[in-house]
N, C-alpha and C positions, 0 to 999 in steps of 0.2 A: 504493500500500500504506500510507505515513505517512495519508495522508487516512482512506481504512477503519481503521487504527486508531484515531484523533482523533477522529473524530468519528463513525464509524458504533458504536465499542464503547467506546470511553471516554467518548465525549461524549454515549452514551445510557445515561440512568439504569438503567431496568430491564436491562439486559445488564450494566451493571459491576457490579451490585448481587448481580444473576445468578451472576457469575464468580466474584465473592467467595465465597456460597453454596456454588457447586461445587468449589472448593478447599479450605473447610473441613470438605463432607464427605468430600473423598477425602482429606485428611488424620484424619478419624478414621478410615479404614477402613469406612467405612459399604458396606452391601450396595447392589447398585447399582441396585436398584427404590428406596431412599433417599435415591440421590445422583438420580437424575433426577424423582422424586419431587420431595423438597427446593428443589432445583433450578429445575425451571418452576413448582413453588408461590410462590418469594420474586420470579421474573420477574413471573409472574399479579397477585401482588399489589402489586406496584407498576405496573402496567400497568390493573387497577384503580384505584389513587390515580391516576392518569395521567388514566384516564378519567373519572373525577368531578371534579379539575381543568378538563380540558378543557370538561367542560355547565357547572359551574359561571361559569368566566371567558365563554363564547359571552354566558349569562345579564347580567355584569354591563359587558361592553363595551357591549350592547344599551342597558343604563340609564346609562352612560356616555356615550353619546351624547342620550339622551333628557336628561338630567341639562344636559348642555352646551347643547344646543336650547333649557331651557325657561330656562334665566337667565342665556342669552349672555356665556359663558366661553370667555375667550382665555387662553391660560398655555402651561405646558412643564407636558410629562407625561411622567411617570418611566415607563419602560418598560425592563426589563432586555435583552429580548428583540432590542425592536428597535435600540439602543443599540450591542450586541454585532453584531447585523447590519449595519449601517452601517461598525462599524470594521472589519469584516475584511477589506476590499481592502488598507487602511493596514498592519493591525497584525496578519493570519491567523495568519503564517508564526510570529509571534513570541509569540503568544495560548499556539498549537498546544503548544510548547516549554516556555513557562513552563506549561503546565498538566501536560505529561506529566511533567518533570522536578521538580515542586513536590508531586504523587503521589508520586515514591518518594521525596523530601525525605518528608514524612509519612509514609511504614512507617518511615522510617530514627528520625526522631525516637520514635515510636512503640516503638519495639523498642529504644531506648536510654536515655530518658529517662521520667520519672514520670507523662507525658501520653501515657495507653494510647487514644491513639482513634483511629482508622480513619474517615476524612470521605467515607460513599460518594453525597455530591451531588451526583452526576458535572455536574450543568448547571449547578450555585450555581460549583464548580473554575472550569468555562471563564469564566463571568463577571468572575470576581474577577481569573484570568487574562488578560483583556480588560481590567480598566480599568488592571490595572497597566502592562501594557503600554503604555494611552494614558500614562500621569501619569509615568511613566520616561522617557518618550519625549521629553519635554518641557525632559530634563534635555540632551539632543543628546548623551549618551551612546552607545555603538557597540551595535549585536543581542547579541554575547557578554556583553560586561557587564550590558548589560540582561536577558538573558534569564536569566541567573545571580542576579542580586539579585532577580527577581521571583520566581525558582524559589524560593530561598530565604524570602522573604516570605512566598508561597502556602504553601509546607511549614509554616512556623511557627503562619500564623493556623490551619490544620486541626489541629490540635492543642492550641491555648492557648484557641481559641475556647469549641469545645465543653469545657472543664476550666472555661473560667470559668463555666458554666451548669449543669454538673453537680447541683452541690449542690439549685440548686431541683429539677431536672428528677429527682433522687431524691424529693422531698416528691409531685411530682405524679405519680410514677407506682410510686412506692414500690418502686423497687429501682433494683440498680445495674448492670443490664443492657444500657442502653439508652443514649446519648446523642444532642443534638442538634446536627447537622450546617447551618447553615444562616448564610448571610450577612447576619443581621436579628439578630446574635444580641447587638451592643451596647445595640438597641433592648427587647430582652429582660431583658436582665440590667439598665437601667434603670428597665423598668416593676417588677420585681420589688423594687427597692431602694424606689423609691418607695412600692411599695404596703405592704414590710413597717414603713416610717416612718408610713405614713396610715393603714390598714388594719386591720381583725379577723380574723386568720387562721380564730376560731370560727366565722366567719359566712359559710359558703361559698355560692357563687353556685350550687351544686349541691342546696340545703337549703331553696332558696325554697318557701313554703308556699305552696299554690294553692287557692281555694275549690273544694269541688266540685264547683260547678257551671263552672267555666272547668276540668275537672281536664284536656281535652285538651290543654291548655298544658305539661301533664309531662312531654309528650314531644317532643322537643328540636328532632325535623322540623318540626312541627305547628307550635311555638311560632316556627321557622326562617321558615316558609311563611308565615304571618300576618304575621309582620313586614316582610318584603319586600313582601307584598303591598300593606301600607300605602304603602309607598313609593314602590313603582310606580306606586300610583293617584294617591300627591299627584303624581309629577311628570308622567304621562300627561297629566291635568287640566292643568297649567301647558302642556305642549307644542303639547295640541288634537290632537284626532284626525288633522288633515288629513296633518298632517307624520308620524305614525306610522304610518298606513294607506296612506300613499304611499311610502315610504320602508325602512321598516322590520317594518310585519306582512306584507306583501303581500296587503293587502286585509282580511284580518285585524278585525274590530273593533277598537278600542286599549284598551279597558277588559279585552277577552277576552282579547289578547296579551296586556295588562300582567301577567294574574292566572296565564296557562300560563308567564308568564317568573319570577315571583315562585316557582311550584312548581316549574320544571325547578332554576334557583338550591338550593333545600331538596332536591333529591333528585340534583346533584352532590355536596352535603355529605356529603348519605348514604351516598352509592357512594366518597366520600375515606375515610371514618370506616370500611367493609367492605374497603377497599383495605390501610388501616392493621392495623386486624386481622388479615389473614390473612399482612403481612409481618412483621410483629413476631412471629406464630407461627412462621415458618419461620427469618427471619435469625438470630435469638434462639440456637438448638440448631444449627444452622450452621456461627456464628461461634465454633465452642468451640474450634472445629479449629485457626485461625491462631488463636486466643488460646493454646493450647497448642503448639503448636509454631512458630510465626513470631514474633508479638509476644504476650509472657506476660501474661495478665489484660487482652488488648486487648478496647475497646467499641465495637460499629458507632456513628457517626453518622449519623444519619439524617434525612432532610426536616423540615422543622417538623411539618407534620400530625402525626406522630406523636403528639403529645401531644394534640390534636384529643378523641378519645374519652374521654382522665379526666377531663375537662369541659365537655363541650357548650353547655351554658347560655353558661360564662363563654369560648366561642367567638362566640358570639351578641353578647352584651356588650360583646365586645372588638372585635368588629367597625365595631358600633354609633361606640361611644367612640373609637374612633382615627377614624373618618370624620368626626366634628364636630369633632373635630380639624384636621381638614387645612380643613376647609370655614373655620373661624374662622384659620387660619393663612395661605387667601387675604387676607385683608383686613389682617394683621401681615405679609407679609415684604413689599410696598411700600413701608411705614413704615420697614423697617430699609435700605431699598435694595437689595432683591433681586428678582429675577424670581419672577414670579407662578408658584407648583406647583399646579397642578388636579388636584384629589384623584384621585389613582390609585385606582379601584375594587378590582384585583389587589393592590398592596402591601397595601392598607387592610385588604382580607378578612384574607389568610395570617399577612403581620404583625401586625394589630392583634385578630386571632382570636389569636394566637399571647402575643402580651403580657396580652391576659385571661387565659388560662389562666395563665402564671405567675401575675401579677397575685394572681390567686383561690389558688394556692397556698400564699403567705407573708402574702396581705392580704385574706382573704375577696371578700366582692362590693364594697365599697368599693376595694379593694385592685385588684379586675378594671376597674373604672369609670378610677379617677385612672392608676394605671398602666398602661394601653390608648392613654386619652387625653394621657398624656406622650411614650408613643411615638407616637403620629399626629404630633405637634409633632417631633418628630425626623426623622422620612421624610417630613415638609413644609420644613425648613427646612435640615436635611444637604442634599438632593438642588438646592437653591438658593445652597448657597456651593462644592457641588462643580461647578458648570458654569464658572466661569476655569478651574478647574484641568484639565478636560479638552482643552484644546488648542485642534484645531479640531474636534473631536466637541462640544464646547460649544454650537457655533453649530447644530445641528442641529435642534431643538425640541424634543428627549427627552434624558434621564437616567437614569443607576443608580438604581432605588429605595430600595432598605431599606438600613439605617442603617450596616451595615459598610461598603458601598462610599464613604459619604459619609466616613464617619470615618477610613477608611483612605488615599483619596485627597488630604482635606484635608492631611492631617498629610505624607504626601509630597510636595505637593504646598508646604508649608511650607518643609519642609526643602529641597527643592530650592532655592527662591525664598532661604533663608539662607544657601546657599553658590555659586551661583551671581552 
């Protein structure tokens, strides 16, 4: 029963997300064609963003590997996923706890103090719950105590986090509805700082002017699909056919697959950006119900995507720009003495799509570019001073990606190290 809790309904996003939904309409008393309405709408739509995640990342594991094949790259690759998998023989039991108990740390904070937000990333939770578990653990601390300071921890960042991103995340989506839930969010709140020091806030990455004869470019898939496309053909070209047609298209031509992998890529984004829409319409009117009678003037947090659709382009952008980041960040972090990170395709999309969009909110398109490309350097070089601090999950070849895990386990990982 603890298991079907943890991880069949808490630790699935669309059902906690769900639950939520269905609570605060049967807290307003909603008729109940509204509550199961309501209901499978805000599951649908995140089960849509699910699904355009999912073509998406098939899409850039595919060039992940082509990428790796054509200029013979060894390193550690952040992977949140499999990171988490790995440690759960070790650290299940103690993940499972710190995540349930660090949930309602977060209503309780929520419903007492000035930080009204509600963190419903049910899969970002157990992560976070996952590395702390590893970096506590390290301190040879006892399960109770550990599981108590990490509940605490986890309660704290779901709440302080999304407050500290607020502020943009009202510029880019123009109200205060909405906030974002997500463990990339120190990476965030840097690209933004940065871009509102470097940037044109007048000059939004969404106002680029297109001759008419390119005017296909205006639209955000179009100009998605073409640029991938580039990509794929330069690195297909480097790979050669033989290794893709054997391997990886199943016969396949490689020029053919490169350019069906280039558009299934552009039409995950699609189905993320229709996913987000239809849950922002539902959680939105929902959530009014626990923000009135649970926690007063309480905001969902919600996945990064979220913010995905008030700027498209400067998703594109930020993409781009945090990628040649990480790529110039192989050839720095040997120089500084750290292990080699091979640019995570997944972090790079979510997160560095994600830091464009701020970026372009307080720093126009320059703003999307340098603040993109600051946070690529952060989820290149966090994720390479947080492997000592993992244990022996260090020694594995993968890592926490985006920049909260790094920034949080360093610094505990400090502290521990100054008083032990």
């Amino acid at each position: 029963m603890f298991d079907f809790i943890m991880k069949d309904i808490l630790g699935t996003p669309a059902i906690l997300v769900g639950l939520f939904a269905l609570f605060g309409l049967l807290l307003q008393k909603k008729a109940i064609t509204d509550v199961v309405s309501g209901t499978l709408k805000t599951i649908m739509g995140f089960i849509i963003l699910n699904a355009g995640a999912t073509v998406l990342t098939g899409s850039l594991t595919i060039f992940g590997e082509m990428f790796e094949k054509a200029f013979n790259i060894e390193g550690v690759i952040p992977n949140n996923e499999a990171i988490v998998a790995l440690s759960q023989n070790a650290f299940g039991t103690e993940t499972a706890m710190i995540m349930l108990i660090g949930m309602i740390v977060n209503i309780v904070l929520a419903r007492y103090t000035k930080f009204k937000y509600i963190f419903l990333t049910g899969h970002h939770t157990m992560f976070m719950a996952c590395l702390l578990a590893a970096v506590l653990s390290t301190s040879g601390m006892g399960s109770v105590p550990l599981v108590i300071l990490g509940s605490l921890i986890l309660g704290g960042l779901m709440v302080l986090l999304p407050a500290m991103l607020q502020p943009t995340v009202r510029e880019i989506t123009g109200s205060d509805d909405i906030a974002v839930g997500h463990f990339g969010s120190f990476g965030y709140f840097v690209a933004a700082k940065v871009a509102k020091l470097t940037g044109d806030k007048t000059k939004s990455t969404e106002e680029v002017k297109v001759p008419k004869s390119l005017g296909f470019l205006r639209d955000s898939s179009v100009a998605l699909a073409l640029t991938m496309t580039i990509m794929f053909f330069v690195v297909s070209l480097f790979v050669g056919p033989t290794y893709i047609e054997e391997n990886l298209s199943d016969g396949t031509n490689f020029l053919v697959f490169s350019l069906l992998q280039a558009i299934t890529f552009a039409a995950g984004v699609f189905i993320i950006l229709a996913g987000v829409r239809m849950l922002i319409a539902e959680i939105v009117p929902a959530f009014k119900g626990i923000a009135d009678k649970i926690v007063p003037n309480a905001k969902p947090a919600l996945d990064v995507p979220i913010v995905f659709p008030f700027a498209p382009n400067a998703v594109i952008i930020g993409f781009l720009s945090s990628f040649v980041a990480g790529l110039l960040s192989m050839f720095l972090l040997p120089l500084a003495g750290l292990a080699v990170i091979v640019p995570g395709l997944v972090p790079h999309f979510f997160c560095g799509a994600a830091a464009g969009v701020f970026g372009n909110a307080v720093g126009g398109r320059r703003g999307a570019i340098i603040g993109a490309f600051v946070q690529g350097i952060l989820i290149s070089f966090l994720p390479a001073m947080l492997l000592p601090v993992l244990g022996s999950l260090g020694f594995e070849g993968t890592t926490f990606g985006d920049s909260d895990f790094g920034v949080v386990g360093i610094i505990i990982g400090y502290i521990i190290n100054l008083f032990s």
